[in-house]
Every structure is written in C-alpha cells, then in structure tokens.
C-alpha positions in Angstrom: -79.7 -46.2 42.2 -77.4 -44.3 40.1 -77.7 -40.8 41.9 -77.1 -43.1 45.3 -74.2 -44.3 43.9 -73.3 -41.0 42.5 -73.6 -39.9 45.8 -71.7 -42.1 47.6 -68.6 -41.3 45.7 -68.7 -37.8 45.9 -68.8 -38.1 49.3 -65.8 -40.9 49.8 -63.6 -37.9 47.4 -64.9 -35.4 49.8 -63.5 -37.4 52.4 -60.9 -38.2 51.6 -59.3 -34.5 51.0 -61.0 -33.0 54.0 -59.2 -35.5 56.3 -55.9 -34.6 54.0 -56.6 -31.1 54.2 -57.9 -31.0 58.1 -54.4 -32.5 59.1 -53.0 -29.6 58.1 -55.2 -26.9 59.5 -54.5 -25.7 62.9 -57.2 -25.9 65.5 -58.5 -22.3 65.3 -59.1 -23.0 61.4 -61.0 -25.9 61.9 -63.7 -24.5 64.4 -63.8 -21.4 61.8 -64.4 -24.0 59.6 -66.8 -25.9 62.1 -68.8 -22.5 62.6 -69.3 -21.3 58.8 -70.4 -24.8 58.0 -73.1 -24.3 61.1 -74.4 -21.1 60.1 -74.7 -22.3 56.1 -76.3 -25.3 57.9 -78.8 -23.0 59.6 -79.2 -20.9 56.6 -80.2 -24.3 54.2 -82.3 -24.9 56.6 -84.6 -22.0 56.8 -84.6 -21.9 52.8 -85.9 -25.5 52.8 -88.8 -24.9 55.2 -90.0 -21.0 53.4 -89.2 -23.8 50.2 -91.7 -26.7 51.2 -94.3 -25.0 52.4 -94.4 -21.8 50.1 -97.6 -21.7 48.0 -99.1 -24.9 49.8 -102.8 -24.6 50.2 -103.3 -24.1 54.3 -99.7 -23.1 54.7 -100.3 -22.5 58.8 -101.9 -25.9 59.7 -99.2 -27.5 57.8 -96.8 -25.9 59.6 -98.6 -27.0 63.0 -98.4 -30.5 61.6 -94.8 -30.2 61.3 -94.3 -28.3 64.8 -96.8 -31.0 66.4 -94.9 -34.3 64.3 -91.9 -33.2 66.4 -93.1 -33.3 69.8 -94.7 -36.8 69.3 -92.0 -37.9 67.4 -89.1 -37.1 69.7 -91.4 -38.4 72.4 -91.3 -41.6 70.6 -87.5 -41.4 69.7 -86.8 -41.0 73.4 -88.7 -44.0 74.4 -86.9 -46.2 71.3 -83.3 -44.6 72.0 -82.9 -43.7 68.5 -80.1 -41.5 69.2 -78.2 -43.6 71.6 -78.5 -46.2 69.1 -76.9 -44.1 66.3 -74.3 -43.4 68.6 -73.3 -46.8 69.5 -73.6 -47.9 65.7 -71.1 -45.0 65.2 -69.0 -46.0 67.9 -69.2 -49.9 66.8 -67.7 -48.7 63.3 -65.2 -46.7 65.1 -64.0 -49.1 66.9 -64.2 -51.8 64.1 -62.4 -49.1 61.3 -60.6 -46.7 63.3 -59.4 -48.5 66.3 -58.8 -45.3 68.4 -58.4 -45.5 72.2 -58.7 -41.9 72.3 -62.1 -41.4 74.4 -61.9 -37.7 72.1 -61.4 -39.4 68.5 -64.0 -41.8 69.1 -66.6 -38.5 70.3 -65.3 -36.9 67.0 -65.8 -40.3 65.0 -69.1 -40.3 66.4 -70.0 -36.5 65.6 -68.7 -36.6 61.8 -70.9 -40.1 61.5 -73.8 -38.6 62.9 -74.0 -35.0 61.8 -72.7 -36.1 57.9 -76.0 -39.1 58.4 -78.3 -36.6 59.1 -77.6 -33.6 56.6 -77.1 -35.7 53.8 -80.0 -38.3 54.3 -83.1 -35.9 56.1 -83.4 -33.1 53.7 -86.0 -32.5 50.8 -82.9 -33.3 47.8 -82.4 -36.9 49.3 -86.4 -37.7 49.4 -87.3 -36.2 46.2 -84.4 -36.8 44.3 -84.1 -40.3 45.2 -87.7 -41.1 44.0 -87.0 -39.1 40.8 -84.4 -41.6 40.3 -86.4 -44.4 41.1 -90.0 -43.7 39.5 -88.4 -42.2 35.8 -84.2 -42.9 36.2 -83.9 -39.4 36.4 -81.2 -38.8 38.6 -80.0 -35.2 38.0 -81.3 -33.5 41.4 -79.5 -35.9 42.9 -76.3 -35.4 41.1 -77.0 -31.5 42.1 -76.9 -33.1 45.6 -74.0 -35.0 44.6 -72.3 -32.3 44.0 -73.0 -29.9 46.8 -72.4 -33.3 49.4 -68.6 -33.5 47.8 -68.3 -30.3 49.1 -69.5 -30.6 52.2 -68.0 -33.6 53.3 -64.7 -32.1 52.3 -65.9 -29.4 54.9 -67.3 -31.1 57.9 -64.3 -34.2 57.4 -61.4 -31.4 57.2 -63.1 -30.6 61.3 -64.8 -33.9 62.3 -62.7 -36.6 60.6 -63.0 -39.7 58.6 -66.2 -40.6 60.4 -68.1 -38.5 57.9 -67.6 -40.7 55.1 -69.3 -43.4 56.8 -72.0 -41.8 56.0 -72.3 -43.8 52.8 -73.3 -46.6 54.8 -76.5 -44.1 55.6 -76.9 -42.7 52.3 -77.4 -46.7 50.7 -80.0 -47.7 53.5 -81.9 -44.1 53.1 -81.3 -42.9 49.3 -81.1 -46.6 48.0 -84.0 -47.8 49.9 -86.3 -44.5 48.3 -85.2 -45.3 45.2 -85.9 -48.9 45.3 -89.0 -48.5 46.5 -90.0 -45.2 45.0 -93.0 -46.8 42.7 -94.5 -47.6 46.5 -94.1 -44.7 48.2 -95.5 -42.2 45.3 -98.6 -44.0 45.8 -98.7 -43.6 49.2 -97.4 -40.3 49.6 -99.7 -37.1 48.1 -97.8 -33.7 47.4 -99.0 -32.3 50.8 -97.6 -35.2 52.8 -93.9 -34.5 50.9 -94.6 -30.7 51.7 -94.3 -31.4 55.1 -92.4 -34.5 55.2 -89.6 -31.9 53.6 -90.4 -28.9 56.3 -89.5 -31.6 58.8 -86.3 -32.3 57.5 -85.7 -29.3 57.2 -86.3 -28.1 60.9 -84.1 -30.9 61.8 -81.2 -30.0 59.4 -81.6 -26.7 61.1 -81.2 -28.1 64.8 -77.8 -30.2 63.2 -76.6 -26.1 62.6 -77.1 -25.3 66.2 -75.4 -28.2 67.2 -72.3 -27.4 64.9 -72.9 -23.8 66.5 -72.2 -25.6 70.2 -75.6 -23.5 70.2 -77.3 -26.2 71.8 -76.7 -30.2 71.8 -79.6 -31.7 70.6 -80.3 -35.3 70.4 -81.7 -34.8 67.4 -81.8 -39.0 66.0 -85.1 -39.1 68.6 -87.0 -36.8 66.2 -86.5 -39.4 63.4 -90.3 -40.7 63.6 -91.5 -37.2 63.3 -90.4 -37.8 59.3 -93.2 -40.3 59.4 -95.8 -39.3 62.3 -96.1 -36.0 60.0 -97.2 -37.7 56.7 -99.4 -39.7 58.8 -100.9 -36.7 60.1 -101.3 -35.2 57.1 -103.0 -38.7 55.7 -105.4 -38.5 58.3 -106.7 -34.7 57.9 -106.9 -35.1 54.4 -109.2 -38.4 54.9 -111.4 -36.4 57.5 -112.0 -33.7 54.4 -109.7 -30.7 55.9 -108.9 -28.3 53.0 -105.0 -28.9 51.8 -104.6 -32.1 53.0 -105.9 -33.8 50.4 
C-alpha cells in the first residue's frame, strides 16, 4: 500500500497548487491548459497501447479482443448506468464538500472527479504497479506514477477544480484494492490477459483525451466492464488452445 499512499499525496499537493494556481489564470489560459493536457492525454494513450501489445505473440487477435471487450463492455455499462452512477457519486461529494449552487461548478466538480478517476486509476502503471507493490513491496513504478500524477493533477485541478483531488477516494478503492489482493489476481491473471487488460485502458485513457479535446463527449464509465470482459476473453481462447492466449 505504500505506492497508493504515495500516490494519494502527490495528488492532494497537486491539488492543491493547481486550484491556487487556476485562480489566477484567466479563462483563455486554462482551456490552453485544458487542450495541451488532452492532446498529452491522447498521446499517452497511443504509447500505452503500441506498449502492451508490442512483441505479444498474436498481436492482431489481441487487438480484436480488446476492440470486441469494448462493445460488450459498454453494452453492459449502459445497461448498469455505470457512468450515471459516477456522476451522481461525484455530485454527492460535491454537494457534501463543496456546497456550490452553481449548476456550472458542480458540472466542473463532476468533470475534474471523473476525468482525474479515470486517468489515474485505468492505465497499465496503476495495474502493474500496484501488484508490484503488493506481490514483492516493490513500489517504485508506482512512485514513477506518483510522480508524473502530482503533475498532472496540478494540470487538470489549475482547469477543472478541486474535484480532481477526490480522486484519492478512487485511487484507494482501485490501487489499494490491487495491492491488497495482488497475490490473487497474479494467479489468475497470465501475461496475455494483462497485455490486453493494459491496451484497454489504454484505448479508454485515449477516449478521456477526446473528451478534454471537447472532440467528442463520451460516456466513457460504461466501458468499465470491458477491463474485465477482455481478460475473460482472453482466459477463454487460451483454455480452447488458440496460440498467444495461453
């Protein structure tokens, strides 16, 4: 739990002098601001996927799996309400912390939450470092991630607001929860199944760019279960014998 707890500070003193620093920026800046952080966003994103999936045996089909995991899983999202559920959870906080009546801080609230939730928790650094940390106490990926999350919460709070650090609440359930049970989940999940378990995170980290583009909203909380229907998929093609999956 250390790199979790690592984490969570880094991202508090992020915060904390993005909200400082955003007071003082005038409107322009921040969507600058807004729009670098989508494009480095985007770009993260498409190094993590080329990342996860680069010298995996049956590259293609793995790919598929993840392309495949996504449908089904936002199907399934959509039915559950994962993102209107994310949504009010943000907006219970908001109103519980913040106490705005401003209909347009509480959508901002909402936005930091959210968008700060999903970069920080759905990429390939949370997963792996988390069970590094777990499995061996080894928690220096994560402190890499630490590190590069301080940053970035400075970035998206100094445009979005305090709602990003509530994040933390995110980061103990996700991160903590790996790490805790990290001794489980190694024995369940083979290298191919974290492959594309990471390419999916990664396709959704790159959907959170478009959405700090104003590219395209996307309700992307509804393509949550894809981070498990993938594994899954890739369980059951390497029980039926298909090469890579095994």
């Amino acid at each position: 739990m250390t790199g979790t707890l690592l984490n969570v500070v880094t991202v508090l003193i992020g915060t904390a002098l993005g909200v400082l620093l955003g007071q003082r920026l005038p409107e322009r800046m921040r969507e600058t601001v807004l729009s670098g952080l989508g494009m480095s966003t985007i770009a993260y994103a498409a190094l993590n996927i080329v990342d996860a999936l680069a010298g995996q045996p049956n590259a293609p089909l793995k790919f598929i799996v993840v392309l495949l995991s996504l449908l089904f899983g936002g199907v399934v999202g959509e039915l559950l309400d994962l993102d209107g559920a994310l949504h009010r959870l943000g907006a219970a906080l908001e109103r519980r912390f913040a106490r705005s009546a401003d209909a347009e801080r509480t959508a901002r609230f909402i936005r930091g939450f959210i968008t700060a939730s999903l970069v920080f928790c759905v990429g390939p650094m949370a997963v792996l470092g988390s069970l590094q940390d777990g499995l061996r106490g080894d928690y220096s990926l994560l402190a890499i991630k630490s590190t590069l999350d301080g940053f970035a919460s400075l970035a998206f709070a100094a445009s979005l607001g305090v709602g990003v650090g509530f994040s933390i609440l995110t980061i103990l359930v996700v991160q903590g929860g790996i790490a805790l049970l990290a001794g489980q989940i190694q024995a369940l999940f083979s290298p191919p199944m974290l492959a594309v378990l990471s390419a999916t995170g990664a396709v959704l980290i790159f959907g959170i760019g478009l959405s700090l583009l104003d590219l395209k909203r996307i309700r992307l909380a509804n393509y949550l279960p894809a981070l498990l229907i993938g594994p899954a998929a890739v369980a059951i093609l390497g029980a039926l014998g298909v090469a890579g999956f095994a």
